[in-house]
C-alpha positions in Angstrom: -86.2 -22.4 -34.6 -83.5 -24.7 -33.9 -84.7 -27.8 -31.5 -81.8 -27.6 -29.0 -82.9 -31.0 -26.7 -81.0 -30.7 -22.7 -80.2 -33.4 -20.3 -78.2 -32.5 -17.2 -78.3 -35.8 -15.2 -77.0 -38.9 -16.0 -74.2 -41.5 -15.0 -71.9 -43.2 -15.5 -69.6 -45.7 -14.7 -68.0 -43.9 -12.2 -70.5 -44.0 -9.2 -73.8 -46.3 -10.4 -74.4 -46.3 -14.0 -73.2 -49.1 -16.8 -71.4 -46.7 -19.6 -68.0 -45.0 -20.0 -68.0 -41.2 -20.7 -67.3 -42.3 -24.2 -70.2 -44.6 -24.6 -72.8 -42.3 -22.5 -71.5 -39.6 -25.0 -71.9 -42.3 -28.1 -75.4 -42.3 -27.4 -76.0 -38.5 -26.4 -74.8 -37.6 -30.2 -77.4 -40.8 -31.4 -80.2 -39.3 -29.7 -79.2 -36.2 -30.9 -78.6 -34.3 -27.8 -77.4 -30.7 -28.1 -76.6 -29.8 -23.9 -75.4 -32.6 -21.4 -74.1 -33.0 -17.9 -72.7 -35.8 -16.2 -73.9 -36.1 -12.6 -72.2 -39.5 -10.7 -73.2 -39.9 -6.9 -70.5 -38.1 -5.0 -68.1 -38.6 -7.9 -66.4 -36.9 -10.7 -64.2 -39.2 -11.8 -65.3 -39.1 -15.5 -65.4 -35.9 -15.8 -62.0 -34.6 -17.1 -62.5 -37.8 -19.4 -65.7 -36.5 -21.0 -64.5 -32.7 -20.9 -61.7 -34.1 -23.7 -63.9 -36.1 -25.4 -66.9 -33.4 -25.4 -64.7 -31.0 -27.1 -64.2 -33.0 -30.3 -68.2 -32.3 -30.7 -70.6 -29.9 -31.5 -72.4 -30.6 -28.0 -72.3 -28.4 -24.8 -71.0 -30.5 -22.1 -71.2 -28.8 -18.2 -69.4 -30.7 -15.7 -71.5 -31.9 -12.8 -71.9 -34.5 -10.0 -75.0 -35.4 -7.7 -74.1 -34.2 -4.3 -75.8 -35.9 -1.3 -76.7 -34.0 2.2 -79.3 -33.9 4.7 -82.3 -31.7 5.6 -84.9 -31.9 8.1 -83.2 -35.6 8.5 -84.0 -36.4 4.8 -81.5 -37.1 2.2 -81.6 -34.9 -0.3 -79.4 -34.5 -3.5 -78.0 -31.6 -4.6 -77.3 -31.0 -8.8 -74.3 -29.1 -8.7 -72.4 -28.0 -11.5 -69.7 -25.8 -13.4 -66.8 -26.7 -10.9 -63.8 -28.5 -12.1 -62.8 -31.7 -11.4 -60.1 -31.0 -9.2 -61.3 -28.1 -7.2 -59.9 -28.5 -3.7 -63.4 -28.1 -1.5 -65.1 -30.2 -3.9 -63.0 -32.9 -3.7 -63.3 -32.8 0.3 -67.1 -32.5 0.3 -67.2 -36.3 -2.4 -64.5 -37.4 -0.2 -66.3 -37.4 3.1 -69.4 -38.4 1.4 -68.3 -41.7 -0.4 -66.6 -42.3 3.3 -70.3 -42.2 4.8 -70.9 -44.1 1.5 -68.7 -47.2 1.7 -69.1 -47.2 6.1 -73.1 -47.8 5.4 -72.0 -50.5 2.8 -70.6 -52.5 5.4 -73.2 -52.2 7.7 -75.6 -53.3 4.9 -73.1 -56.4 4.7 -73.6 -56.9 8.5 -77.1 -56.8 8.5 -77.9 -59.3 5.2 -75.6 -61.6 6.8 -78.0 -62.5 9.9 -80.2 -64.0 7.7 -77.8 -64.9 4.6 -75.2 -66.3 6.3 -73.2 -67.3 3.6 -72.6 -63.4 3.0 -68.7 -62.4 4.1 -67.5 -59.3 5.3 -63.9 -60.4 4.6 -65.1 -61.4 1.0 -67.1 -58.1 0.8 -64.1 -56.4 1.8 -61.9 -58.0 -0.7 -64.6 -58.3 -3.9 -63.6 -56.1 -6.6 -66.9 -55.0 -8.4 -67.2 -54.7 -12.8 -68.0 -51.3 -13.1 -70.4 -52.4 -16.5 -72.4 -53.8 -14.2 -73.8 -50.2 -12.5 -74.6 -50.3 -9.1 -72.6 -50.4 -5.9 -70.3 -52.4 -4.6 -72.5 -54.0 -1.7 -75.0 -54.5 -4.2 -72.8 -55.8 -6.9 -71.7 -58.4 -4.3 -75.0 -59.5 -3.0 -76.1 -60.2 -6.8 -72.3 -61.6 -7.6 -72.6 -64.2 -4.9 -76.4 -65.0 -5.2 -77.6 -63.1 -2.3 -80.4 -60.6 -4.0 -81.2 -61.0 -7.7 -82.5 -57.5 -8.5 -82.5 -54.2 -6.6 -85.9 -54.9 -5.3 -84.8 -58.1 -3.2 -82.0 -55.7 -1.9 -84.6 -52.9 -0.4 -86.8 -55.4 0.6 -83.9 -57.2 2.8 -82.7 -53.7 4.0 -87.1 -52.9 5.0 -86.2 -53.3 8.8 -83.0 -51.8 8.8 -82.7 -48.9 11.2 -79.9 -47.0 10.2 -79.6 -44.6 7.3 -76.7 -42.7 5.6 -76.3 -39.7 7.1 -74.9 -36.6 5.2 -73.6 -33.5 6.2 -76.4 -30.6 6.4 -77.2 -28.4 3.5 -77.0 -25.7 5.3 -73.5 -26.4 5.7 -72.5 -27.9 2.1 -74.3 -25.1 -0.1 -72.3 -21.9 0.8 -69.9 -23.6 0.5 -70.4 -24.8 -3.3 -71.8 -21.2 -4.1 -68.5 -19.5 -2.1 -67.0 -21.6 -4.9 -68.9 -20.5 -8.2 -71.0 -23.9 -8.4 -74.6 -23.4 -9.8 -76.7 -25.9 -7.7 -80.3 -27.4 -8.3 -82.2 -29.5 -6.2 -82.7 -32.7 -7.8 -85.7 -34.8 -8.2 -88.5 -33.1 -5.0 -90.6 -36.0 -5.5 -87.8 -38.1 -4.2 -88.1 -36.5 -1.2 -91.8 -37.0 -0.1 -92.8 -40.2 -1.4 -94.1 -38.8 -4.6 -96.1 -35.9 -3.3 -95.2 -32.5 -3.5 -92.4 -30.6 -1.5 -93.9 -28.3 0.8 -93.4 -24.9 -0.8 -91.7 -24.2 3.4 -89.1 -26.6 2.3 -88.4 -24.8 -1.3 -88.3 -21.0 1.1 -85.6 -23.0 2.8 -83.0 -24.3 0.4 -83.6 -21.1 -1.6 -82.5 -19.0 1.4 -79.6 -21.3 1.6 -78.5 -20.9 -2.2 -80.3 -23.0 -4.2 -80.1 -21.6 -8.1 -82.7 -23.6 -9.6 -85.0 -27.0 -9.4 -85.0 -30.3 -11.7 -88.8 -29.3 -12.8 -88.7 -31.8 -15.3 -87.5 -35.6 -14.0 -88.8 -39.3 -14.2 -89.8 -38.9 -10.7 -92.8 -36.9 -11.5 -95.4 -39.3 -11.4 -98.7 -37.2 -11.1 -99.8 -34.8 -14.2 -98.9 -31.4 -13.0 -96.0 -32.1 -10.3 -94.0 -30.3 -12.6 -96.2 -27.1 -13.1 -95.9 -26.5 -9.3 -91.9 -26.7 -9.4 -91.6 -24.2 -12.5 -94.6 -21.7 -11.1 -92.0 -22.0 -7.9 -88.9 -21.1 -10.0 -90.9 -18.2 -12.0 -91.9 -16.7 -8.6 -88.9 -16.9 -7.0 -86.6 -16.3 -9.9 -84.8 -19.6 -10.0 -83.3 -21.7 -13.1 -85.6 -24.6 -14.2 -84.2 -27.7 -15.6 -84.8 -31.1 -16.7 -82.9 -34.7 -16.3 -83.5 -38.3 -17.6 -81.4 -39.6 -14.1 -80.2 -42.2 -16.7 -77.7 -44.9 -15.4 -77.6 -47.4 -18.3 -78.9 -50.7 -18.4 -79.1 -50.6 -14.4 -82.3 -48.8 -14.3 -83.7 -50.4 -17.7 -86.9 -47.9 -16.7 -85.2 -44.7 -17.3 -84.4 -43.5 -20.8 -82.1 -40.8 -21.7 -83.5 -37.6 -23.5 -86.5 -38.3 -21.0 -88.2 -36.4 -20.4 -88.0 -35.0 -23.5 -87.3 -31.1 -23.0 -85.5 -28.6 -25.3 -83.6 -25.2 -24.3 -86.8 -22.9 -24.6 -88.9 -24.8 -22.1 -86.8 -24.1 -19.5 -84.5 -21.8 -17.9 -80.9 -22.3 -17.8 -79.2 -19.4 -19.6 -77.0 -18.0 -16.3 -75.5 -21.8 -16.0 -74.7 -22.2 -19.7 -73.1 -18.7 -18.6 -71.3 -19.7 -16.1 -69.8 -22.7 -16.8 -68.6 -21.9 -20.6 -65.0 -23.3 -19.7 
């Protein structure tokens, strides 16, 4: 039998990983990876570039992008894919959500600058960030200027910070994608509950609300049989399984794509390779 390996998360340059579509795709054909999604934060701006360049392989490409939204007044992040670049409700949902995006930016700017106070909103406002470089642009400043060295120093200064993005409501975003044809997973559940399992309450939830599948298989899984909860989930309540490496380059030297390393017939993803063969 054929080893057909999958990855349906990863990033690029276009929300806060280091590679272009044609590098990230460089290195999915290296590491010899047969099925591939790109998934940016609230973007899809290298989509349509990868879509071109996916079709001069033999690999199966599904267009995608890592939609945030709240539940329960968690942030949550929804894997949604098969919808194409351009699609009018799509485009307003990443709109709103980079708005939210870039308005919590400045308040991060704000808040650094109390104790940094070399740190410039005006500068902020006017920096123009290197893309190579992953990230944001808050972040990319803060290390730019001398601020933070490293991510860490960045959530360590943002500790007593109130205030957190606020999304729109699942329950509002995912009919939405579905009234649209988009097959949507929940992404990473031990995100969600500092490493512990999801309740299975929570899971009832976002499956009433549309939810096609769970990311079983993910870096985030920590503890040795995380994942065997997600997929008895899926198996019980007839949803897609999947796996992503949530790679974003050299940004996140700790995450490596093609891991974890799953292939097609450990998991369950037939109806989205369905529906999205554009």
């Amino acid at each position: 039998m054929e080893r057909i390996q999958v990855d349906l998360h990863m990033h690029t340059v276009a929300s806060d990983g280091t590679q272009t579509p044609q590098a990230l795709l460089d290195e999915v054909i290296e590491k010899d990876i047969k099925i591939f999604s790109v998934t940016d934060h609230d973007s899809v701006d290298s989509i349509a570039e990868m879509m071109v360049l996916a079709k001069k392989t033999d690999r199966v490409f599904i267009p995608g992008v890592e939609i945030s939204a709240m539940y329960d007044d968690k942030e949550i992040h929804l894997l949604t894919y098969g919808l194409l670049p351009d699609h009018e409700m799509l485009m307003g949902i990443l709109k709103r959500n980079r708005a939210i995006r870039e308005a919590f930016n400045i308040k991060i700017i704000e808040h650094i600058k109390k104790v940094k106070h070399f740190v410039s909103l005006e500068a902020y406002l006017n920096y123009e960030r290197d893309p190579s470089w992953g990230g944001w642009k808050a972040e990319n400043y803060l290390r730019d200027i001398g601020a933070i060295h490293h991510l860490g120093d960045l959530f360590a200064m943002l500790h007593d910070m109130e205030e957190q993005m606020v999304f729109p409501l699942a329950q509002d975003i995912l009919p939405k994608l579905k009234s649209a044809g988009a097959t949507v997973f929940l992404a990473h559940p031990p995100a969600y509950c500092g490493g512990e399992l999801v309740p299975e309450s929570m899971l009832d939830e976002l499956t009433e609300m549309g939810i096609d599948g769970i990311e079983c298989f993910s870096p985030y899984y920590k503890l040795g049989d995380q994942s065997d909860y997600y997929v008895s989930y899926c198996k019980t309540h007839d949803l897609m399984i999947s796996c992503g490496s949530d790679y974003h380059g050299s940004f996140i030297a700790t995450r490596h794509m093609g891991h974890p390393n799953k292939t097609l017939n450990e998991l369950k993803i037939d109806q989205l390779l369905k529906n999205t063969s554009l």
